[in-house]
Z-matrix of the N, CA and C atoms (Angstrom, degrees):
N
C 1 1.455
C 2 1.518 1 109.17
N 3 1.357 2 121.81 1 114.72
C 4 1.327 3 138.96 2 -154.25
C 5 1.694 4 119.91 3 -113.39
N 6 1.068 5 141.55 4 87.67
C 7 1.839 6 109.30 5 -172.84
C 8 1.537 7 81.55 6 -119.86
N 9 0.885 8 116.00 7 162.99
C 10 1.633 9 127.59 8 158.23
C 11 1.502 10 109.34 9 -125.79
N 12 1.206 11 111.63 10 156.09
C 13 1.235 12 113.32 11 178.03
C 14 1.580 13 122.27 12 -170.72
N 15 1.493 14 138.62 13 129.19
C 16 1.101 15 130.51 14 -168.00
C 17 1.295 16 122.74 15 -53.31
N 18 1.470 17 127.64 16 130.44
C 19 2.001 18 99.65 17 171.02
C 20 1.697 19 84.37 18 -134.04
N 21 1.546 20 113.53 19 174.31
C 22 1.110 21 130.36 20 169.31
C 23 1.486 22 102.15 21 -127.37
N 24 1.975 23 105.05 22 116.21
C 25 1.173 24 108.11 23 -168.10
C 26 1.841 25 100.78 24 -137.26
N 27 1.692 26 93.47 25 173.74
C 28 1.272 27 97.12 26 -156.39
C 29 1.958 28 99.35 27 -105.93
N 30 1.167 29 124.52 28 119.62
C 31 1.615 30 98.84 29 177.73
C 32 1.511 31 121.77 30 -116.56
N 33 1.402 32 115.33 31 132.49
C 34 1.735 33 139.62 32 -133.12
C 35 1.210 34 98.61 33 -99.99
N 36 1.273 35 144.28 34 106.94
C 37 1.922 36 132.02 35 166.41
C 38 1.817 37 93.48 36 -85.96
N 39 1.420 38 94.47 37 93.10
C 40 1.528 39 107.15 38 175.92
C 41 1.889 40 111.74 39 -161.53
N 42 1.000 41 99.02 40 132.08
C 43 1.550 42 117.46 41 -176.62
C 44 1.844 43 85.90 42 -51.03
N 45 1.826 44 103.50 43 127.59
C 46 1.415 45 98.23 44 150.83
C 47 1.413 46 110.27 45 172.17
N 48 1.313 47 125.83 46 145.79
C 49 1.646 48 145.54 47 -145.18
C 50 1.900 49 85.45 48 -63.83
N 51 1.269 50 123.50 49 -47.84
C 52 1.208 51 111.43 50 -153.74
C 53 1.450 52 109.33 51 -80.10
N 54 0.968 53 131.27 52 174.70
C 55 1.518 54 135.05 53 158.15
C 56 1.469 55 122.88 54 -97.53
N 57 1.753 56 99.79 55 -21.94
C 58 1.773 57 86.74 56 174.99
C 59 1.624 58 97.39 57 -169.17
N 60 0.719 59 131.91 58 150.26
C 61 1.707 60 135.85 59 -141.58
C 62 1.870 61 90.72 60 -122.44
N 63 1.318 62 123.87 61 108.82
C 64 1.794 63 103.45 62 -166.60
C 65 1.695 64 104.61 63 -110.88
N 66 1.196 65 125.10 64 105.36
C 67 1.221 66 132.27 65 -165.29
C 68 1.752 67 119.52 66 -64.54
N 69 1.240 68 142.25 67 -151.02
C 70 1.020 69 132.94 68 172.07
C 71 1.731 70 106.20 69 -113.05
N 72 1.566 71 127.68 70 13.65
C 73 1.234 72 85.04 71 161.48
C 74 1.808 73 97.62 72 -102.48
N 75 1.450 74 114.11 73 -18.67
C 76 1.494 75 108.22 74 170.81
C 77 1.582 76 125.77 75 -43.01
N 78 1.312 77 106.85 76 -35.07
C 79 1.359 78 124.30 77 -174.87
C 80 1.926 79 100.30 78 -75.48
N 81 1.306 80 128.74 79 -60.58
C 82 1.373 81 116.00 80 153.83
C 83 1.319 82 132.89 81 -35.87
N 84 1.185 83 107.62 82 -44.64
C 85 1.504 84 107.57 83 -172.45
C 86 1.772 85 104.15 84 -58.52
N 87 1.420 86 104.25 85 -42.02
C 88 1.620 87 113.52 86 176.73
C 89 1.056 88 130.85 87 -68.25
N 90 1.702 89 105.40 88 -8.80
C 91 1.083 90 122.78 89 -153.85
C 92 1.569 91 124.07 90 5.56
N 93 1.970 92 94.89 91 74.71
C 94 1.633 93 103.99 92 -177.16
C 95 1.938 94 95.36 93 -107.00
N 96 0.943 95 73.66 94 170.45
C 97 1.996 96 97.46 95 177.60
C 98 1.760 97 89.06 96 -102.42
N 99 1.502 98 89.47 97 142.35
C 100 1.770 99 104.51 98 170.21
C 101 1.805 100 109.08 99 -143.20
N 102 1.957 101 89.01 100 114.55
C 103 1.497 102 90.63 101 177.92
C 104 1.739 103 100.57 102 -80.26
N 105 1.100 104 136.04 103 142.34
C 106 1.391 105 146.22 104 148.37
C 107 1.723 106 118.66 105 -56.25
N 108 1.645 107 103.50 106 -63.11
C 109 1.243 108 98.81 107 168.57
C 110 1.171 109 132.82 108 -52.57
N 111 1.381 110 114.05 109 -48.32
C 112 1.804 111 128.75 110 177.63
C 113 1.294 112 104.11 111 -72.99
N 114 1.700 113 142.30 112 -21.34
C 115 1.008 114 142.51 113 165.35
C 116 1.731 115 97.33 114 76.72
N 117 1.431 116 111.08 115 34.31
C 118 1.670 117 118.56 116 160.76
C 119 1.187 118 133.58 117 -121.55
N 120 1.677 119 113.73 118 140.09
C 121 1.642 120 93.90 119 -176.83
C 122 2.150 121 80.03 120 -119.35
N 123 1.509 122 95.10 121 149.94
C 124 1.552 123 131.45 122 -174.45
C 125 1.807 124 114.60 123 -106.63
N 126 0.848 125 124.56 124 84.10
C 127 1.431 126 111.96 125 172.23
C 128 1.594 127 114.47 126 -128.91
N 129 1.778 128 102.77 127 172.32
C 130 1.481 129 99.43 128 -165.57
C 131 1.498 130 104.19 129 -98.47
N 132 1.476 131 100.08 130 162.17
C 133 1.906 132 109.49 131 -167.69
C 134 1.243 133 79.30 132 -143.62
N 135 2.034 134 104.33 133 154.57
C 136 1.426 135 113.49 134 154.50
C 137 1.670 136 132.02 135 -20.12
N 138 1.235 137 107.88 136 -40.11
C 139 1.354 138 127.76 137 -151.18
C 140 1.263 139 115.55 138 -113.82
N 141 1.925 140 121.30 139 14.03
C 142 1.291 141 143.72 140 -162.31
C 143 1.508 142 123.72 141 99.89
N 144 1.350 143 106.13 142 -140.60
C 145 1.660 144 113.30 143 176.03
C 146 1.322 145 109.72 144 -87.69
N 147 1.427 146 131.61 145 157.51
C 148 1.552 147 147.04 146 174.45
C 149 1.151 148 91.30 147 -126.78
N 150 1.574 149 111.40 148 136.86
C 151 1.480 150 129.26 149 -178.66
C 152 1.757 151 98.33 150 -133.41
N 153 1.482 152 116.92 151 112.75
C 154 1.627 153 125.80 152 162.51
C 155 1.546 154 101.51 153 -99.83
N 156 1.132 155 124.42 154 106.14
C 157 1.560 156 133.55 155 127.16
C 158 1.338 157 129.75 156 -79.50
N 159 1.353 158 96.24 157 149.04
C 160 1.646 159 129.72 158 -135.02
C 161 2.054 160 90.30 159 -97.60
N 162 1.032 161 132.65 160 143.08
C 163 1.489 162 125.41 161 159.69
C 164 1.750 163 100.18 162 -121.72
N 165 1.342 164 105.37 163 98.40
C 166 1.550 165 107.36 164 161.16
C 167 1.508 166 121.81 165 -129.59
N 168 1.310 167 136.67 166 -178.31
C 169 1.330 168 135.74 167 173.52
C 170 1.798 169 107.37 168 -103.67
N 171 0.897 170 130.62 169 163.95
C 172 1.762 171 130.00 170 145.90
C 173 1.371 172 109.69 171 -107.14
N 174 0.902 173 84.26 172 149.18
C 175 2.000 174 90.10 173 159.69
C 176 1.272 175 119.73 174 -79.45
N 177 1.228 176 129.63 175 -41.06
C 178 1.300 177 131.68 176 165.27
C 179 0.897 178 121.33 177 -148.05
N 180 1.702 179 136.02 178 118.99
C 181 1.017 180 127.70 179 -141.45
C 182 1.643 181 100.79 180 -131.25
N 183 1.202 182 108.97 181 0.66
C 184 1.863 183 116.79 182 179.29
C 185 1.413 184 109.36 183 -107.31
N 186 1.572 185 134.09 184 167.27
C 187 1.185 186 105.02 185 -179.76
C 188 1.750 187 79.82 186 -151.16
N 189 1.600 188 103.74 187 149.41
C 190 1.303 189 113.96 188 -165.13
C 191 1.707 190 108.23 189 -58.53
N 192 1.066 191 115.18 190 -30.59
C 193 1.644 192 106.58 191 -175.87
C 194 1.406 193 109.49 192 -77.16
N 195 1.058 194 125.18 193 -20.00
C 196 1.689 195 138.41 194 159.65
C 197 1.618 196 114.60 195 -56.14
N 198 1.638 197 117.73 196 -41.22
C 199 1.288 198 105.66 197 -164.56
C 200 0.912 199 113.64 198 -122.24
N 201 1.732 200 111.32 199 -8.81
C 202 1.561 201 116.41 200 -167.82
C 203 1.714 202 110.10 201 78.39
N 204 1.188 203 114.51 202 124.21
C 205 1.610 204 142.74 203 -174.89
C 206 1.658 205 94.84 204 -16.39
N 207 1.431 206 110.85 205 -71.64
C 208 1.943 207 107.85 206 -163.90
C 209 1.138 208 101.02 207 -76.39
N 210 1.097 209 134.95 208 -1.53
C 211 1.456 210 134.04 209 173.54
C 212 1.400 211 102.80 210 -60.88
N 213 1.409 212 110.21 211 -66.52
C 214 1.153 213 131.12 212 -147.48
C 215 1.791 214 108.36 213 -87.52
N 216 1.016 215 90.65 214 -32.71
C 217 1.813 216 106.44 215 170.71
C 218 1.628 217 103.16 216 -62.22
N 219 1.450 218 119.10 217 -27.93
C 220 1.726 219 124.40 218 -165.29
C 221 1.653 220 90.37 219 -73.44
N 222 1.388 221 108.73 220 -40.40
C 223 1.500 222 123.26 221 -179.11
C 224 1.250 223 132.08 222 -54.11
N 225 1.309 224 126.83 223 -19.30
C 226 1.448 225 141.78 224 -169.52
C 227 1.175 226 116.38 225 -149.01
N 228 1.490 227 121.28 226 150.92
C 229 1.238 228 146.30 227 -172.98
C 230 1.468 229 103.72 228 -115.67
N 231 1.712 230 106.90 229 145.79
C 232 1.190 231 114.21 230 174.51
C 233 1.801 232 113.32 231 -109.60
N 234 1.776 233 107.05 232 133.64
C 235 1.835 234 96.01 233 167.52
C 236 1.051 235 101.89 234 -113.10
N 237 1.703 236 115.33 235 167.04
C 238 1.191 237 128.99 236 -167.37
C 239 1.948 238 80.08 237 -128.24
N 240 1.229 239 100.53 238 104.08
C 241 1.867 240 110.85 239 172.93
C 242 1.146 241 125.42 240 -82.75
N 243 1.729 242 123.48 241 9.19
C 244 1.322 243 128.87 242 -176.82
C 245 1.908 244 91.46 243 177.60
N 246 1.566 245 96.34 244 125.78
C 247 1.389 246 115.64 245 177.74
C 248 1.828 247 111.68 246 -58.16
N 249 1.333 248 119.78 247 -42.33
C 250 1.143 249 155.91 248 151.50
C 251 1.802 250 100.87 249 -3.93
N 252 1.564 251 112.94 250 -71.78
C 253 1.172 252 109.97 251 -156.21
C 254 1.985 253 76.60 252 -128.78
N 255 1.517 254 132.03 253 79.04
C 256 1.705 255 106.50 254 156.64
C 257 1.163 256 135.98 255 -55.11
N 258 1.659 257 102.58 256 -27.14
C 259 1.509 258 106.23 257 174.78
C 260 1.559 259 125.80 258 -59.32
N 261 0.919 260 125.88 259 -34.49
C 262 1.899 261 143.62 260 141.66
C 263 1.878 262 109.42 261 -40.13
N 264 1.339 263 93.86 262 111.33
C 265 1.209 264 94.56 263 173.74
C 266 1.103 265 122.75 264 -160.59
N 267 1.696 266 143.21 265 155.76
C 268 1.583 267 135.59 266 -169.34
C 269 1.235 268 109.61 267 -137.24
N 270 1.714 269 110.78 268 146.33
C 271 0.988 270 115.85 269 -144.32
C 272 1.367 271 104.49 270 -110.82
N 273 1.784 272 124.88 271 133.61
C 274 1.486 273 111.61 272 -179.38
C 275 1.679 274 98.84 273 -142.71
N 276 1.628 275 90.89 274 151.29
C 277 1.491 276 106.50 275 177.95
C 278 1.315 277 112.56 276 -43.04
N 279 1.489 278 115.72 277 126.65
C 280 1.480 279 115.46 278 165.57
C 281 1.238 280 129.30 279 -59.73
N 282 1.972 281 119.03 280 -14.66
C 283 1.453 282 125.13 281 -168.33
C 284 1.421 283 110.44 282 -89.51
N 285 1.678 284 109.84 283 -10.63
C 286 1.018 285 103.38 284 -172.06
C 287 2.020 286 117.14 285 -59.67
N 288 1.496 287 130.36 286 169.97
C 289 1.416 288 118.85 287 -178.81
C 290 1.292 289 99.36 288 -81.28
N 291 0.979 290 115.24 289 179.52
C 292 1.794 291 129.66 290 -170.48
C 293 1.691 292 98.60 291 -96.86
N 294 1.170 293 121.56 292 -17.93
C 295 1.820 294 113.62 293 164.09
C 296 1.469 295 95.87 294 -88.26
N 297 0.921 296 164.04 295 -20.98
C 298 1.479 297 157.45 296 160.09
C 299 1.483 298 113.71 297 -58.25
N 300 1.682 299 108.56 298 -49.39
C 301 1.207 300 104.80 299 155.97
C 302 1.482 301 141.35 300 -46.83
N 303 1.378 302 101.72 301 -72.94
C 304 1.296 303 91.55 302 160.20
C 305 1.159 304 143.73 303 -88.34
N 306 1.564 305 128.88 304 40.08
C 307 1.056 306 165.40 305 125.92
C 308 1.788 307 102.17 306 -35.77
N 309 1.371 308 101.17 307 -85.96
C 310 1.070 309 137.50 308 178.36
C 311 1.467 310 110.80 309 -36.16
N 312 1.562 311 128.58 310 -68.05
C 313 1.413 312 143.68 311 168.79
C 314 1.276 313 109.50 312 -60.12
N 315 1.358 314 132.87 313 -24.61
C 316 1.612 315 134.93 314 174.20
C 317 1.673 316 98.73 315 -71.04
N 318 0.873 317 128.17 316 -66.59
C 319 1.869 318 131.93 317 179.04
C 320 1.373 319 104.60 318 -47.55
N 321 0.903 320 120.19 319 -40.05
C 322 1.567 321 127.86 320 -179.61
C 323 1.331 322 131.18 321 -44.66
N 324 1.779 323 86.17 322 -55.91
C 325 1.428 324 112.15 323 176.32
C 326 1.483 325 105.41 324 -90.88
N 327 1.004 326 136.93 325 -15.92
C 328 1.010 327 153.30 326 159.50
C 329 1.534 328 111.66 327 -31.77
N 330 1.348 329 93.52 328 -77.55
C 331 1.708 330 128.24 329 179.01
C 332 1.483 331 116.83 330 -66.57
N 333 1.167 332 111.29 331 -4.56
C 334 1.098 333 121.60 332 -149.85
C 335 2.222 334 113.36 333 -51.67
N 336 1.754 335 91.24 334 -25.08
C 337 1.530 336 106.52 335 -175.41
C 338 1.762 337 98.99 336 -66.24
N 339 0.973 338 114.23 337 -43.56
C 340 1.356 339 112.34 338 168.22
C 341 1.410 340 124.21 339 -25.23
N 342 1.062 341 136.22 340 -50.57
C 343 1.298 342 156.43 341 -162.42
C 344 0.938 343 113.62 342 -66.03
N 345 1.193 344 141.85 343 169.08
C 346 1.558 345 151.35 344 -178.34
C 347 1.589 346 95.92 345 -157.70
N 348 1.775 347 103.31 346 122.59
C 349 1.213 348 112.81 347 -172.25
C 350 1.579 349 96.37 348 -115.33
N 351 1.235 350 110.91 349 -47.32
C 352 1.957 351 110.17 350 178.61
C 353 1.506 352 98.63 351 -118.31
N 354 0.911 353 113.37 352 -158.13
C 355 1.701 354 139.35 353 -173.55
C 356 1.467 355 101.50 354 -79.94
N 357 1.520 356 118.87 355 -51.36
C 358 1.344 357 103.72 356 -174.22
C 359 1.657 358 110.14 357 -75.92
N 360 1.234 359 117.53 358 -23.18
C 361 1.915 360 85.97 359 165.35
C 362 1.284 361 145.79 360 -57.24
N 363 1.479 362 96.47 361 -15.90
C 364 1.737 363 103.24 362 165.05
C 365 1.309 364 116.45 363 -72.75
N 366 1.275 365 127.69 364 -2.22
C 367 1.378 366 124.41 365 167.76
C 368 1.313 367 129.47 366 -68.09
N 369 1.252 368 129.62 367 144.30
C 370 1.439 369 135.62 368 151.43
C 371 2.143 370 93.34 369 99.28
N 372 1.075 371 105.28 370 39.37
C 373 1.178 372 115.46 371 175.59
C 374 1.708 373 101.52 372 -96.26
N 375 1.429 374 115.81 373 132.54
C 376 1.619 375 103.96 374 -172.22
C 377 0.994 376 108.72 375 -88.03
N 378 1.598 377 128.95 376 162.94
C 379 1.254 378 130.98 377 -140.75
C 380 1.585 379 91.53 378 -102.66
N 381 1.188 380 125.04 379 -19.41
C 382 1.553 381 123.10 380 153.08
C 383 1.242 382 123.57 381 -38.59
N 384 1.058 383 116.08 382 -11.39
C 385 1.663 384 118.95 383 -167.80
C 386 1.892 385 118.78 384 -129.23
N 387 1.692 386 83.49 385 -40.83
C 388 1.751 387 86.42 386 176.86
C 389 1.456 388 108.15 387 -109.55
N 390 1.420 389 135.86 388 -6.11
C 391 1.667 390 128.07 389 161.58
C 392 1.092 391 135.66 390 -82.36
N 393 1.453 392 124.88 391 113.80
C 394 1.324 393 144.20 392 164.21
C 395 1.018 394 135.70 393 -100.89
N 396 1.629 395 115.22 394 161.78
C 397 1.411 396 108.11 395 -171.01
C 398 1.504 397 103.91 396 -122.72
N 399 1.396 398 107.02 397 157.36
C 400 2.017 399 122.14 398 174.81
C 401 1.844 400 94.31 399 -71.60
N 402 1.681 401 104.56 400 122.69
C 403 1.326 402 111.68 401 168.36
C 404 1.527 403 104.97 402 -76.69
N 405 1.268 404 128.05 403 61.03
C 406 1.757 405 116.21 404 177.87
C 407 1.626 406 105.23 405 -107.31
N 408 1.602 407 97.73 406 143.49
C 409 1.269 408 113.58 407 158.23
C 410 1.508 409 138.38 408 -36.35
N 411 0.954 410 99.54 409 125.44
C 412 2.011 411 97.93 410 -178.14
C 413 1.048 412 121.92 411 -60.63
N 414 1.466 413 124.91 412 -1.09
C 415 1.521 414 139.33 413 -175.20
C 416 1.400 415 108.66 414 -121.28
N 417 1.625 416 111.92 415 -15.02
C 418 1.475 417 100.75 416 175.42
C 419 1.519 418 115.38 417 -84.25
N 420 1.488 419 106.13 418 139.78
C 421 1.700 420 108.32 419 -169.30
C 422 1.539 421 98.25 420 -88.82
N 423 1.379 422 94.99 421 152.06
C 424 1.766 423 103.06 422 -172.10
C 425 1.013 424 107.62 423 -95.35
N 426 1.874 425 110.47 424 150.97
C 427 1.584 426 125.24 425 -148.62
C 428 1.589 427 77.18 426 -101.52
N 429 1.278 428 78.35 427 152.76
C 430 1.949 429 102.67 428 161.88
C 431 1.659 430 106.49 429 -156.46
N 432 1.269 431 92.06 430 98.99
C 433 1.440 432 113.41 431 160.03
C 434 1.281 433 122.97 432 -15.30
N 435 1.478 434 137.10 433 164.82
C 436 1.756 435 126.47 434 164.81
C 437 1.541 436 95.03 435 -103.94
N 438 1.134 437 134.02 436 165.04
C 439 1.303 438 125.28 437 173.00
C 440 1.293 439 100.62 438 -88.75
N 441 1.585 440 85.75 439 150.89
C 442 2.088 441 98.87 440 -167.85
C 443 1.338 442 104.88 441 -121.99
N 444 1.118 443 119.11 442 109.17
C 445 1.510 444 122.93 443 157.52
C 446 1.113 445 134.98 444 1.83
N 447 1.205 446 129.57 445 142.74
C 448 1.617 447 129.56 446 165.27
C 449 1.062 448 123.94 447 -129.81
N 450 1.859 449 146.82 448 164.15
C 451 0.988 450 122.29 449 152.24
C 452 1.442 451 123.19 450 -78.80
N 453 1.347 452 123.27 451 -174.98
C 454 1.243 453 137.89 452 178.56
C 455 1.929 454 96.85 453 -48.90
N 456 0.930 455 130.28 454 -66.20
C 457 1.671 456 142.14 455 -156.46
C 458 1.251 457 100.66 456 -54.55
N 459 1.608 458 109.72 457 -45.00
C 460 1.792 459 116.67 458 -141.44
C 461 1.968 460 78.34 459 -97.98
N 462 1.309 461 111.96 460 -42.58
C 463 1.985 462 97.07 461 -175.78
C 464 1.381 463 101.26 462 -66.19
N 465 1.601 464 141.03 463 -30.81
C 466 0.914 465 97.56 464 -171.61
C 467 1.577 466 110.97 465 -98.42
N 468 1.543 467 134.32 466 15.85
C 469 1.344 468 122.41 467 160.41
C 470 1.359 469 91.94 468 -84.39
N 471 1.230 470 152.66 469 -77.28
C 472 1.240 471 150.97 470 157.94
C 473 1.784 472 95.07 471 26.65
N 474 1.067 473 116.96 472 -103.35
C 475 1.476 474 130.09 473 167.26
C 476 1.518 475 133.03 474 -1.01
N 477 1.749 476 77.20 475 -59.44
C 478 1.671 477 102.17 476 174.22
C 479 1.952 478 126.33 477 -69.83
N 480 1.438 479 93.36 478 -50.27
C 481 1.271 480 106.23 479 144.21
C 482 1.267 481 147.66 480 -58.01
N 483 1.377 482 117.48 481 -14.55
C 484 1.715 483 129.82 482 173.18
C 485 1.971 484 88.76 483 -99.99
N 486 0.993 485 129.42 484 -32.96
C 487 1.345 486 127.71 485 179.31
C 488 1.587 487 116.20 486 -61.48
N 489 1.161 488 117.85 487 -58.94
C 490 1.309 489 143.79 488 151.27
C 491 1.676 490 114.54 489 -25.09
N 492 1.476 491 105.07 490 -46.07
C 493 1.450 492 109.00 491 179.57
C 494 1.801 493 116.71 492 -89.00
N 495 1.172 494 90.42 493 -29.56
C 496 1.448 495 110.67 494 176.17
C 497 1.863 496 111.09 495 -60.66
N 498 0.935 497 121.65 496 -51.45
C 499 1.513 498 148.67 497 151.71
C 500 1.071 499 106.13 498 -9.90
N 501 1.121 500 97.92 499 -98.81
C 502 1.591 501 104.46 500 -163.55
C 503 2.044 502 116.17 501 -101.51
N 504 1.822 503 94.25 502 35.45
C 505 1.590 504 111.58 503 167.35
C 506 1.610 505 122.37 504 44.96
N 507 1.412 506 105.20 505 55.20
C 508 0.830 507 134.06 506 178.78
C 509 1.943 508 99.18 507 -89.41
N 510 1.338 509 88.42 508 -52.83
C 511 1.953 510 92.67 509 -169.58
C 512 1.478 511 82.83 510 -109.03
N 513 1.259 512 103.13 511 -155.47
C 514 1.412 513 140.22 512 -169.45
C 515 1.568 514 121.56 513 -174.04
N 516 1.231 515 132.86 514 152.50
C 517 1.465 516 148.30 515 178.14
C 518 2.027 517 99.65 516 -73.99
N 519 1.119 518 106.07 517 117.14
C 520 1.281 519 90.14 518 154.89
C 521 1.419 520 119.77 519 -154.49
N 522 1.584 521 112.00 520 136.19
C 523 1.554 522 98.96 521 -163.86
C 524 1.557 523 122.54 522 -119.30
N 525 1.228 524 110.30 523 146.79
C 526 1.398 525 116.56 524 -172.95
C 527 1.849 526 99.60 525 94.02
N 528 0.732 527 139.05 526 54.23
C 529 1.691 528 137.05 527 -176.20
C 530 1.338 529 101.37 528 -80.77
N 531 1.256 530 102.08 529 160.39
C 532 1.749 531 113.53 530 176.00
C 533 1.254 532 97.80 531 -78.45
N 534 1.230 533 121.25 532 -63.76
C 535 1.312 534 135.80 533 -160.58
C 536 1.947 535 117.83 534 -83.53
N 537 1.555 536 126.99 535 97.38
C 538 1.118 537 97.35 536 165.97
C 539 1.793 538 126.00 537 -122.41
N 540 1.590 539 97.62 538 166.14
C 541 1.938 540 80.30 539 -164.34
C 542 1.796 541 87.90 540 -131.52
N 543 1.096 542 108.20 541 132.82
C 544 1.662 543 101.61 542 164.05
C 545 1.785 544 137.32 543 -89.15
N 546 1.575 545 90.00 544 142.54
C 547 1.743 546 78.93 545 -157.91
C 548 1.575 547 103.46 546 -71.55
N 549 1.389 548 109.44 547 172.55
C 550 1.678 549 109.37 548 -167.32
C 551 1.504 550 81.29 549 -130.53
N 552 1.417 551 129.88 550 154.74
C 553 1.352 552 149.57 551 171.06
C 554 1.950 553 111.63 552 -127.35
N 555 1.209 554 86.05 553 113.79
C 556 1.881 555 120.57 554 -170.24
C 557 1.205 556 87.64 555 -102.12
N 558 1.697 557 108.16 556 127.69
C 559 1.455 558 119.03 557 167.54
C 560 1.510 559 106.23 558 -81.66
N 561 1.575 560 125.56 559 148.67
C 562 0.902 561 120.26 560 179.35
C 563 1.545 562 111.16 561 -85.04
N 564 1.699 563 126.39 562 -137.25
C 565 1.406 564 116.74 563 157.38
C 566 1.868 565 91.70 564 -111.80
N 567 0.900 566 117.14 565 -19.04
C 568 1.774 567 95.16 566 178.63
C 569 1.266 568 122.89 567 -98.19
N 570 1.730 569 93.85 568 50.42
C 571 1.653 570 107.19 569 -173.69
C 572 1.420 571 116.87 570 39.51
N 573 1.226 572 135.92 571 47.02
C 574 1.369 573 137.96 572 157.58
C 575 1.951 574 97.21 573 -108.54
N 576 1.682 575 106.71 574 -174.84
C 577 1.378 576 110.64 575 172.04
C 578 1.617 577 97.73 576 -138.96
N 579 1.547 578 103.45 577 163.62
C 580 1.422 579 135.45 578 -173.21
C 581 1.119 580 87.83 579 -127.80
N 582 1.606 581 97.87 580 123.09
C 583 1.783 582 125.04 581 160.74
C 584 1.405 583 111.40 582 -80.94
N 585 1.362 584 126.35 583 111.35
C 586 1.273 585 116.92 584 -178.57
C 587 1.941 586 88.57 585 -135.10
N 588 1.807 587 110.14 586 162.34
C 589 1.368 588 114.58 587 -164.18
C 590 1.774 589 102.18 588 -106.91
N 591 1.358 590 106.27 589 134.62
C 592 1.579 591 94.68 590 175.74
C 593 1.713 592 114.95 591 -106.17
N 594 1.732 593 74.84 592 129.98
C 595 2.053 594 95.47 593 -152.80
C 596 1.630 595 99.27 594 -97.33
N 597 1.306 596 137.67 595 21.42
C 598 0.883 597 128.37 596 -174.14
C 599 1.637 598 134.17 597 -72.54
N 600 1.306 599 92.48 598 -5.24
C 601 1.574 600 124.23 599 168.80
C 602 1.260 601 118.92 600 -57.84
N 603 1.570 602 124.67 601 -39.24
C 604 1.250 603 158.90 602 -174.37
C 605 1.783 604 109.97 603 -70.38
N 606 1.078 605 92.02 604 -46.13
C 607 1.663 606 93.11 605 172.55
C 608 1.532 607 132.15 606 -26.17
């Protein structure tokens, strides 16, 4: 099963699983069908249908609302990527092969500077890269929130978490601001909370 067909393509001197990356006007020109899930593309030739299947792995390919919690827990393995913090850990398909694995765990550790394990690894990031500014109007007057309540649980992670940031100069104190927004506290699932700010003012 034979088609030929013109493409204008780009060629990469770069390490990589595929042999050729097929974009969407190649895929017109062939006018083939491409399943994603089945990881096949189908098109017609002199001689009938042409079928390309795909050979890849997932990392995880079940998903807990599909199988129910122990299902899905039977499914994955946990690593601990630094002795440092065990409680930190990521989660990978158990089906994957053991050269994928450690494939996989070699980059990891590899990468490992990447990571952010506490508060102070986000530090020392230059401000070239992580500072931005509010696109607002010169005529728009700045919101200031009312202060909103908390309970007992959520002020004192609240606290703990602005302490934490305070530390290792992440934030700063600043008083009298134009602008104010109040933080909101999101339970996590391992009964802890996430300080996150509600920006809806900004709109």
């Amino acid at each position: 099963m034979v088609q030929t067909i013109e493409l204008t393509f780009t060629a990469v001197r770069a390490p990589s699983k595929y042999n050729a990356i097929l974009g969407r006007p190649g895929i017109g020109d062939l006018q083939a069908q491409a399943s994603t899930p089945h990881g096949d593309l189908v098109f017609q030739t002199p001689r009938g249908l042409a079928w390309v299947k795909s050979s890849y792995e997932v990392v995880l390919s079940i998903s807990k609302e599909e199988t129910g919690r122990e299902l899905w827990e039977e499914g994955i393995e946990e690593w601990v990527l630094t002795e440092r913090f065990p409680e930190q850990t990521i989660k990978v398909g158990r089906h994957l092969s053991d050269k994928c694995k450690s494939a996989l765990k070699e980059l990891l550790l590899f990468s490992i500077d990447v990571f952010a394990f506490q508060h102070g690894d986000m530090c020392g990031i230059p401000q070239s890269l992580s500072k931005h500014r509010l696109n607002t109007h010169s005529w728009v007057k700045p919101a200031k929130q009312k202060k909103r309540s908390m309970g007992a649980n959520k002020r004192r992670a609240a606290c703990k978490e602005t302490r934490k940031l305070l530390r290792v100069g992440i934030v700063r104190e600043v008083r009298y601001p134009s602008w104010i927004a109040n933080p909101v506290m999101v339970s996590k699932k391992n009964g802890g909370w996430r300080m996150c700010i509600d920006y809806k003012d900004l709109k």
